[in-house]
N, C-alpha and C positions, 0 to 999 in steps of 0.2 A: 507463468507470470502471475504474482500473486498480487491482489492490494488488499492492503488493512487500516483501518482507521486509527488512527495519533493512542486511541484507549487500549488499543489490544498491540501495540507494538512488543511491549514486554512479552506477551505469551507469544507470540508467534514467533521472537527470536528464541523464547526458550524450546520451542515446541519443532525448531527448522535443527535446533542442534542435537535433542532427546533424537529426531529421525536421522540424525548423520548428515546433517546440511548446518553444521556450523557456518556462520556469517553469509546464510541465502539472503541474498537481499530483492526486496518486494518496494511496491508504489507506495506510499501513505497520504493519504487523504483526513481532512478534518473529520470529527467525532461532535456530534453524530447525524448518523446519513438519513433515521427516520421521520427524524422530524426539519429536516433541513429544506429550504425553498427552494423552488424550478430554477432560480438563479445560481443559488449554491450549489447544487448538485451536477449543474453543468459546470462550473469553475473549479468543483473535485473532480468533475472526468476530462476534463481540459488537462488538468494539473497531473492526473494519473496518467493520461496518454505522454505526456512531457515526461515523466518517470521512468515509465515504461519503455518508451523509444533507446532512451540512455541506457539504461540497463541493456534492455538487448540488441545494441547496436556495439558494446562492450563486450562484450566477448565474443 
């Protein structure tokens, strides 16, 4: 289970298909995570576990 932030979605789908994972799909989370506040970053990892569940409750 991968997450990526909303800025690097483009490379990560190019980069899951160069590896032979055409349309892997991963969590995304807003951009960016380093300067983002103790509120925000829990409502990214709130938001990525909700992601994350679906995806792999899916297959």
């Amino acid at each position: 289970m991968a997450v990526m932030t909303t800025r690097f979605v483009t490379a990560a789908e190019l980069m899951s298909r160069v590896l032979g994972f055409p349309g892997y799909e991963f969590a995304v989370i807003p951009h960016p995570v380093s300067s983002a506040s103790d509120p925000a970053l829990r409502s990214a990892a709130d938001a990525a576990m909700q992601q994350a569940l679906k995806l792999l409750l899916a297959g």
